[in-house]
C-alpha positions in Angstrom: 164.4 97.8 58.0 162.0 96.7 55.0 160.7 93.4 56.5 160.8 93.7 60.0 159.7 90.0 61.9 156.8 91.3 64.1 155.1 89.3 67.5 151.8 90.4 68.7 150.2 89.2 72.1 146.8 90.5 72.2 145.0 89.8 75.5 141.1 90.2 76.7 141.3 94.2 76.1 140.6 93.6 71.9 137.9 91.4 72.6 135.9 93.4 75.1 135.5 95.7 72.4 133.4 92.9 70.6 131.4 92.6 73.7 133.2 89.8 75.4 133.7 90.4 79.2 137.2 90.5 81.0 138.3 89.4 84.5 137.4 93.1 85.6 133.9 93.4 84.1 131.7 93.8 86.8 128.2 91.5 86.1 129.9 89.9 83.7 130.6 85.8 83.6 133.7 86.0 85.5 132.3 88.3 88.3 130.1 85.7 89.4 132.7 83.0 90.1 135.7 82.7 91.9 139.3 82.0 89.7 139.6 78.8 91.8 136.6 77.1 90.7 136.3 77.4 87.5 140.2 78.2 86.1 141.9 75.6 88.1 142.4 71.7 87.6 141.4 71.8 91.3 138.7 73.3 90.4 137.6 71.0 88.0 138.4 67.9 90.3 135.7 69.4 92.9 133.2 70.2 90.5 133.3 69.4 86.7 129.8 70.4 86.5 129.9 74.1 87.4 133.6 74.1 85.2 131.9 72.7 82.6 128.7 75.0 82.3 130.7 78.0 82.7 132.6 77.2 79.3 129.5 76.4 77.9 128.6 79.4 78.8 131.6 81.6 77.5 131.3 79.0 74.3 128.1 80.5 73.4 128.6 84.4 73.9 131.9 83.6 71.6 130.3 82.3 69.2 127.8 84.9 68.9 130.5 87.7 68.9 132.0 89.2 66.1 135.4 90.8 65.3 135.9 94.0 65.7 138.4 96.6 63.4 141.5 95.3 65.8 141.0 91.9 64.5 140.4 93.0 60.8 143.3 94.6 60.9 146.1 92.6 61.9 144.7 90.1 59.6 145.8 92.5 57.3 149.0 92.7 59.0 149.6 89.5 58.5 148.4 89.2 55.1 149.9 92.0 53.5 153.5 92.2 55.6 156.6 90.7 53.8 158.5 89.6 57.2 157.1 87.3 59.2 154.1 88.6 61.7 153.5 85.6 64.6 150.5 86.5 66.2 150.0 85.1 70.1 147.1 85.5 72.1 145.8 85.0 75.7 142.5 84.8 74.6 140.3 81.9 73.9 137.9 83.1 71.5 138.1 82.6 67.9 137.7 86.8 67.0 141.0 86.4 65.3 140.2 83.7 63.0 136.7 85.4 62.3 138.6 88.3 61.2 140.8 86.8 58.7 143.9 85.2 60.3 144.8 81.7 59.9 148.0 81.4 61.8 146.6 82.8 65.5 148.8 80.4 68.3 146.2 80.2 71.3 148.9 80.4 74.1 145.7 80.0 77.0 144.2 77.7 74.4 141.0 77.8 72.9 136.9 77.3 73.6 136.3 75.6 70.5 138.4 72.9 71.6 138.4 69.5 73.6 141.1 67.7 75.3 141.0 64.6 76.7 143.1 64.6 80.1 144.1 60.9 79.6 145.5 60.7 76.3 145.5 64.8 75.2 143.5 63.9 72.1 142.2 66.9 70.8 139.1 67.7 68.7 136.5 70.5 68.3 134.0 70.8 71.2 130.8 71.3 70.5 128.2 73.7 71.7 127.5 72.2 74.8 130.3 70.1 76.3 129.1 67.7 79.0 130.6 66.3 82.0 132.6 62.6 81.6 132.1 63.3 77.8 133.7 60.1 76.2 137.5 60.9 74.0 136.2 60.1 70.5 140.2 58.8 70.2 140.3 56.7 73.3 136.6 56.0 74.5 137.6 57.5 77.9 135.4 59.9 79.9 137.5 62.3 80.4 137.0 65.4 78.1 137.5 68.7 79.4 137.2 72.2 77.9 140.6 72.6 75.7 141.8 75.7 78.3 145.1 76.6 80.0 143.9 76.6 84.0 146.1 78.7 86.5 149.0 76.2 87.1 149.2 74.9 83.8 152.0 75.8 81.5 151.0 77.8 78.4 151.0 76.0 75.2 153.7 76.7 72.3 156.3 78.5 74.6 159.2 76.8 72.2 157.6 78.7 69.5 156.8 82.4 71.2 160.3 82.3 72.3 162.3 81.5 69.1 159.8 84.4 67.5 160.8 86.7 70.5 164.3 86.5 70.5 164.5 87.1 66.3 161.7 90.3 66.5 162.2 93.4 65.3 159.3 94.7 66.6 157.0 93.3 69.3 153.7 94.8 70.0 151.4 94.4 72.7 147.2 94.7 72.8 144.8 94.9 75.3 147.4 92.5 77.7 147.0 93.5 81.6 150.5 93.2 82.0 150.2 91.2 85.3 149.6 87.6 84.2 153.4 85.6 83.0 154.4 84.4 81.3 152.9 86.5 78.9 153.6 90.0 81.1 157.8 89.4 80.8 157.5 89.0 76.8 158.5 92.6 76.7 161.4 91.9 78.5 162.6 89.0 75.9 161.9 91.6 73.5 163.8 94.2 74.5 166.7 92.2 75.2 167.3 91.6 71.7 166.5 95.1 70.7 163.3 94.6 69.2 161.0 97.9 69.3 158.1 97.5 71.7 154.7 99.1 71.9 151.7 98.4 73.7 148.5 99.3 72.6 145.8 99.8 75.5 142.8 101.2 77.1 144.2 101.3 80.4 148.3 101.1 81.0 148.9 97.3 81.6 150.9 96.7 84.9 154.5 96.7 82.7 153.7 99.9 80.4 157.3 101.2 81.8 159.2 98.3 79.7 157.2 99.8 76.6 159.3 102.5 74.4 156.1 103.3 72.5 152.7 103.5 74.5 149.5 104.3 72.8 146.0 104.8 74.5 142.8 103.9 73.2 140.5 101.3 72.0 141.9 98.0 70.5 139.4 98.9 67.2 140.8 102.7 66.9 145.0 102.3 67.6 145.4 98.9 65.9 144.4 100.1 62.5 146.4 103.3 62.4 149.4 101.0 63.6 149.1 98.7 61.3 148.8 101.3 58.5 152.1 102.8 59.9 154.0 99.2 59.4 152.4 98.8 55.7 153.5 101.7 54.8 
């Protein structure tokens, strides 16, 4: 096959390696809050305040953080590759676009981002987001941080399922495995007879749907694969 259409989902494991904490970390942002509070629209209806500084707060650490050689290289990847590479990830940083790729679809969406929950206007968030922030398209004061909560549906799944079900190859980073839709993309995958490999520190909780499994950092396996693709 000489230009094999690739999909990537990376997920928090390539960014931790950039210093950016997971659910797991312990100390870390997330370990000092419960899921409901602050990843939840119900969350955000009891208290917009403590929702709102603890994206500030993962705002600022991301945008002090820099990518790492997993990043670099499937920049490469999609730079260099002559089929078509679609790269998906469950993160919200914007490591991939530091590192050199402009077409990165944010299925959990992104920090960097507004959205306005009465007309979804979208526009980049600053620094410091603050609570009833006015839409600068509709005047309302109803911003809120531009981020898929628990219950929400991801965004582009039209587009991640067309790319899945023509891939060749699909590839997996740094994904836990556990959180869906993004955990049964394997599945769609391999149902269409695309290769599949998954590239983590720890087995994610669906290594067994992987044919090829590779263990290690994010900044140490990604590069070798990608040199392996390239050719």
């Amino acid at each position: 096959m000489a230009h094999p259409s690739i999909v990537i989902l990376t997920g928090a494991g390539i960014s931790a390696e950039s210093g950016l904490g997971t659910f797991r970390d312990e100390g870390g942002l997330w370990a000092q809050h419960r899921i409901e509070d602050v990843a939840t629209p119900e969350g955000f209806a009891r208290n917009p305040q403590l929702v709102v500084d603890f994206y500030n707060a993962r705002r600022a650490q991301a945008a002090e953080a820099v990518p790492n050689a997993g990043h670099i290289a499937l920049a490469r990847l999609q730079a260099e590759h002559k089929g078509d590479v679609l790269l998906v990830t469950q993160n919200v940083d914007d490591l991939h676009e530091k590192g050199g790729s402009e077409d990165v679809l944010h299925m959990h969406g992104a920090l960097n981002s507004a959205l306005c929950s009465a007309c979804d206007h979208r526009w980049p968030a600053p620094l410091e987001m603050h609570v009833a922030q006015a839409c600068p398209n509709c005047a309302a004061p109803t911003a809120r941080p531009d981020i898929v909560w628990f219950g929400e549906i991801p965004y582009q799944m039209d587009r991640i399922q067309d790319a899945l079900e023509r891939a060749d190859i699909f590839a997996a980073i740094g994904t836990s495995g556990n959180v869906y839709p993004a955990a049964g993309f394997v599945q769609m995958a391999t149902h269409v007879g695309a290769k599949t490999v998954e590239m983590n520190l720890e087995p994610g909780e669906n290594v067994a749907l992987f044919e090829d499994v590779r263990a290690g950092k994010a900044s140490e396996t990604v590069p070798k694969w990608v040199d392996e693709i390239l050719g």
